[in-house]
MIKE-263953 format. One record per residue (C-alpha): residue number from 1; residue in one letter; x, y, z. Coordinates in nm, 3 decimals, padded with zeros to 5 digits. Layout:
<pos:NUM	code:a	px:X	py:Y	pz:Z>
...
% end
This chain:
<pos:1	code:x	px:-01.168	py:05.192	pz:03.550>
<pos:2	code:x	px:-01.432	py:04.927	pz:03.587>
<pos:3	code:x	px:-01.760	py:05.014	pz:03.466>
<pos:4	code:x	px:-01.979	py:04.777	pz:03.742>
<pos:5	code:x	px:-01.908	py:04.569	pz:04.040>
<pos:6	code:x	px:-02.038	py:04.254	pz:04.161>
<pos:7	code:x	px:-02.263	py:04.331	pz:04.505>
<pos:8	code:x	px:-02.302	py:04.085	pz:04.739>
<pos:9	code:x	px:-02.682	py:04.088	pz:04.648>
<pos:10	code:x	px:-02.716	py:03.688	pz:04.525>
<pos:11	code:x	px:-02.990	py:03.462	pz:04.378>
<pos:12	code:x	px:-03.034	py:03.139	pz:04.295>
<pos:13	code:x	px:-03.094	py:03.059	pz:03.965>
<pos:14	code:x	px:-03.083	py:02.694	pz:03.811>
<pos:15	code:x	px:-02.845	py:02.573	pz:04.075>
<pos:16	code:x	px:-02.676	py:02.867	pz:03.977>
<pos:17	code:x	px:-02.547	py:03.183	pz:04.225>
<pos:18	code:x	px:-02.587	py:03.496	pz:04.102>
<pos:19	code:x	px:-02.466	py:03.856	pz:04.172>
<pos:20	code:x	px:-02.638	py:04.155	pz:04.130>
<pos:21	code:x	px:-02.433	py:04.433	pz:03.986>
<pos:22	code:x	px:-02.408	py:04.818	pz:04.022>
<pos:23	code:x	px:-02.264	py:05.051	pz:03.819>
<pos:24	code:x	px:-01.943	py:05.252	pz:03.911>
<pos:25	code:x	px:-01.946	py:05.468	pz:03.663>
<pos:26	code:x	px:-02.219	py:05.709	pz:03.444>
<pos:27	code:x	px:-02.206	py:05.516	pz:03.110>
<pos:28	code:x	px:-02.506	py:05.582	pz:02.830>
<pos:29	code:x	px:-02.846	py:05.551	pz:03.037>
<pos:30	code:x	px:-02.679	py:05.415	pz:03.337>
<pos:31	code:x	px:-02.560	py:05.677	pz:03.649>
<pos:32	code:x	px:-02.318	py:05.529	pz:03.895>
<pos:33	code:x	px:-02.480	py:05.374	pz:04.193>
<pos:34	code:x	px:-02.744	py:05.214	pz:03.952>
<pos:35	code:x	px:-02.863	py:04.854	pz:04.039>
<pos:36	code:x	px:-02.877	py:04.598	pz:03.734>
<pos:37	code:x	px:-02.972	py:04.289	pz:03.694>
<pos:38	code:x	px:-02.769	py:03.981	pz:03.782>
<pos:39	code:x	px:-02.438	py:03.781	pz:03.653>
<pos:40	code:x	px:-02.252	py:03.468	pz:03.771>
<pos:41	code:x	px:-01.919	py:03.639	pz:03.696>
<pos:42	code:x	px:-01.770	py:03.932	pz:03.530>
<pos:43	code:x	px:-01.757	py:03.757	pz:03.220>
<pos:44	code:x	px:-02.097	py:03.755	pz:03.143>
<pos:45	code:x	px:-02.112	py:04.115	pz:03.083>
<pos:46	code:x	px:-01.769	py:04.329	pz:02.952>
<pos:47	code:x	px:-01.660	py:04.619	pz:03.162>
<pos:48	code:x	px:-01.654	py:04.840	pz:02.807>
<pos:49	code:x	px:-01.913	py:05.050	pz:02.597>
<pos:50	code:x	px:-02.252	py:05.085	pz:02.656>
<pos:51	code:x	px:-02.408	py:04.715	pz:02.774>
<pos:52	code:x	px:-02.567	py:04.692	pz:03.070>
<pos:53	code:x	px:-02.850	py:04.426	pz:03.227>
<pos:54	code:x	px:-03.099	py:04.592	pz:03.381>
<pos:55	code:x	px:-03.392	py:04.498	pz:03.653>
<pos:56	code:x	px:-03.437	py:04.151	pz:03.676>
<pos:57	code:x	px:-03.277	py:04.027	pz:03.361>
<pos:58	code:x	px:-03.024	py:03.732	pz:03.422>
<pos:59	code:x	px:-02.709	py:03.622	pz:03.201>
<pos:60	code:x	px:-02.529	py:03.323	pz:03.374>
<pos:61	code:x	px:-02.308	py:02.975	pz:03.204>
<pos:62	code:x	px:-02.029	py:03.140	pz:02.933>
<pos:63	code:x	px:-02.297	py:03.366	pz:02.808>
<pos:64	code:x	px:-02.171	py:03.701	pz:02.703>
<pos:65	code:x	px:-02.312	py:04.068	pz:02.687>
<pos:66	code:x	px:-02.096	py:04.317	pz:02.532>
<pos:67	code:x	px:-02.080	py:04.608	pz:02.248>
<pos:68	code:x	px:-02.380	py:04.842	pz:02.338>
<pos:69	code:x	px:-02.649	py:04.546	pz:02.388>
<pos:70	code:x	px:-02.890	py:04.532	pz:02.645>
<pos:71	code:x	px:-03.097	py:04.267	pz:02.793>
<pos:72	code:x	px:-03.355	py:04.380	pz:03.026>
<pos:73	code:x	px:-03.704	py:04.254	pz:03.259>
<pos:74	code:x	px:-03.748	py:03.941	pz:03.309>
<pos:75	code:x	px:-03.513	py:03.816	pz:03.009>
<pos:76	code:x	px:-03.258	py:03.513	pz:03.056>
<pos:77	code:x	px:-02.926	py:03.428	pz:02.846>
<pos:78	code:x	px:-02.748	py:03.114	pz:02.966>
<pos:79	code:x	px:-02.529	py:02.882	pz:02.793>
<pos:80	code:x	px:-02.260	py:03.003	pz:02.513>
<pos:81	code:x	px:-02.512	py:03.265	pz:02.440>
<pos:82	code:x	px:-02.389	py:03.643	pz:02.319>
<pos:83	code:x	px:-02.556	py:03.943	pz:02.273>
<pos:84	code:x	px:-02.389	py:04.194	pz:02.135>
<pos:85	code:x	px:-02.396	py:04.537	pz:01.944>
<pos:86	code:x	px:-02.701	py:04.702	pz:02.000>
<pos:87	code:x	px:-02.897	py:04.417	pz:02.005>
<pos:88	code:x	px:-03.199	py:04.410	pz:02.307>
<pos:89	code:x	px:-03.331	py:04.070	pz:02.495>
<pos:90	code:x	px:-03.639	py:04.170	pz:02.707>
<pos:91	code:x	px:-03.947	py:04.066	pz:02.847>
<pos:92	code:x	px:-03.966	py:03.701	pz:02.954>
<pos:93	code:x	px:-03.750	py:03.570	pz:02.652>
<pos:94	code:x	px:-03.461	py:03.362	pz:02.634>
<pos:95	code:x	px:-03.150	py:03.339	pz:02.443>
<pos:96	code:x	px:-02.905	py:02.993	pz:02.547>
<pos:97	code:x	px:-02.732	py:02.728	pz:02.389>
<pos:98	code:x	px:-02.453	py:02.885	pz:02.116>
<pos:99	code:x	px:-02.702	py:03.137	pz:02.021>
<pos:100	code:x	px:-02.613	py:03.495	pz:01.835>
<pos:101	code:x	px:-02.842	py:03.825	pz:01.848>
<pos:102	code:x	px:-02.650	py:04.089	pz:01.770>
<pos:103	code:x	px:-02.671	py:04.422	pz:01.529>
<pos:104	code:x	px:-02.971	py:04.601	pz:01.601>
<pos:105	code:x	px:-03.201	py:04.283	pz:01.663>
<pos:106	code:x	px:-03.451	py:04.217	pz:01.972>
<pos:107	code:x	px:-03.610	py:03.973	pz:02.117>
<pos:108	code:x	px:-03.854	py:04.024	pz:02.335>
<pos:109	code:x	px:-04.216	py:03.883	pz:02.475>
<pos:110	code:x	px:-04.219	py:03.523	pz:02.565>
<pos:111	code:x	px:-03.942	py:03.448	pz:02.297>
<pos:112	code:x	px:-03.673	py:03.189	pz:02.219>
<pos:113	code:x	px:-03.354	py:03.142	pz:02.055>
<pos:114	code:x	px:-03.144	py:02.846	pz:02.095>
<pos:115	code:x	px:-02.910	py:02.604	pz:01.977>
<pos:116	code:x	px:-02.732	py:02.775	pz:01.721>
<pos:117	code:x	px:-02.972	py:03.008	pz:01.589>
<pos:118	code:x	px:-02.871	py:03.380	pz:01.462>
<pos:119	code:x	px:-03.093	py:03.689	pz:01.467>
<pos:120	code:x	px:-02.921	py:04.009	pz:01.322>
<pos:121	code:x	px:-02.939	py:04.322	pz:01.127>
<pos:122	code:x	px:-03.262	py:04.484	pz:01.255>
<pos:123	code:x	px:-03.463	py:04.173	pz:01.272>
<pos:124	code:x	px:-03.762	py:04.146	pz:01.582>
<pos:125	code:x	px:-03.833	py:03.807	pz:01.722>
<pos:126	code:x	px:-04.130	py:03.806	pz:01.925>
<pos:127	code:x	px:-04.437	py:03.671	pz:02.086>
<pos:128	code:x	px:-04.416	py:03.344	pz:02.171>
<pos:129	code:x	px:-04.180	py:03.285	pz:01.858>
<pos:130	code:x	px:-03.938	py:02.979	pz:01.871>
<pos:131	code:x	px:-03.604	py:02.988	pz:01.640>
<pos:132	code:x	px:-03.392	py:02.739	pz:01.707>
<pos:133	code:x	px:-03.158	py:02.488	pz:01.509>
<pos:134	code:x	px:-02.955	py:02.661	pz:01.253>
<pos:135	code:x	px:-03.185	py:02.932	pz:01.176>
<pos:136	code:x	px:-03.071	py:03.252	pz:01.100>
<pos:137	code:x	px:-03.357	py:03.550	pz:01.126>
<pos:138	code:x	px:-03.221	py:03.850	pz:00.972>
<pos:139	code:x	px:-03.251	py:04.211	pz:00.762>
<pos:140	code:x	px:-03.576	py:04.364	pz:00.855>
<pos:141	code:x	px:-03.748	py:04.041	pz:00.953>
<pos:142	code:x	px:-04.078	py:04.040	pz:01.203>
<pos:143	code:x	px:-04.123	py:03.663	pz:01.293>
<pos:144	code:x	px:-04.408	py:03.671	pz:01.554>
<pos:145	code:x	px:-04.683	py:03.445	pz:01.691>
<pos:146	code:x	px:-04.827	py:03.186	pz:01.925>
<pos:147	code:x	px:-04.693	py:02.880	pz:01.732>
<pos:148	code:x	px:-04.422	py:03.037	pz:01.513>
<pos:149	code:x	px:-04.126	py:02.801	pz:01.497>
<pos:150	code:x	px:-03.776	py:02.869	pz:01.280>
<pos:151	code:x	px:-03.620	py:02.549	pz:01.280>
<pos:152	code:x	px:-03.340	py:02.435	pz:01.024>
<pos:153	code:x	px:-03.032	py:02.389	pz:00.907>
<pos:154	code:x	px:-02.876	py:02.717	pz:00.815>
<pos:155	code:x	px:-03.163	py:02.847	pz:00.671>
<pos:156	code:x	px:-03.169	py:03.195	pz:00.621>
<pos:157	code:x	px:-03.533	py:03.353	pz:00.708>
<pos:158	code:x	px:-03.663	py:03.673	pz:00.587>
<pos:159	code:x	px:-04.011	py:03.757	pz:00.677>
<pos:160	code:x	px:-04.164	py:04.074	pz:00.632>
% end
């Protein structure tokens, strides 16, 4: 059985339609009947485990939410974007391009990953952080800040 359902609740997004979605099931925090946030199709989000989008978070393009993840308030992923795991994308930040978060990592505030950037094991990027290029945030990592900016090529960043 299918976990959500499209609703014929749409927005506009970047020339984009989207569908709000609502839960047909009782799965983890979500009962069935609950509103979520809003998809261009039903593969932005997988019908198994635990992931949901909540409130007014968007995932749109051939992004993809799956495992346990969840991406939540105003938070967009776009592009060839995945979130995965138990990995959380909140607040006003933004995951696109061939992006990865995905373990126990989250993003959250006003951040930004993009291009082919990597945030994993129980890393935090936050503020109004940047990591983009070939960065890889990982382990235990807090990168945080007004100017912060990860750029590189496969450069793998540990801050404490």
């Amino acid at each position: 059985m299918k976990k959500y359902e499209l609703t014929n609740e749409t927005i506009k997004y970047a020339n984009t339609k989207l569908f709000r979605i609502r839960a047909l099931k009782d799965f983890g925090c979500v009962k069935a009947g609950d509103l979520g946030g809003y998809v261009e199709n039903e593969n932005n989000l997988a019908q198994e485990n635990n992931c949901w989008i909540y409130g007014n978070a968007i995932v749109f393009g051939n992004a993809w939410v799956y495992g346990d993840a969840w991406i939540f308030g105003n938070a967009i992923v776009f592009g060839k974007a995945s979130v995965s795991d138990n990995a959380i994308v909140y607040g006003n930040a933004k995951v696109y391009g061939d992006a990865r978060v995905f373990d126990d990592a989250e993003v959250y505030d006003n951040a930004k990953v993009f291009e082919n950037a990597i945030v994993y094991g129980n890393a935090k990027v936050f503020g109004n952080t940047r990591v983009y290029g070939d960065a890889c945030v990982y382990g235990d990592a807090r990168v945080l800040g007004n100017t912060k900016e990860i750029k590189g090529e496969r450069k793998w960043i540990i801050y404490y």
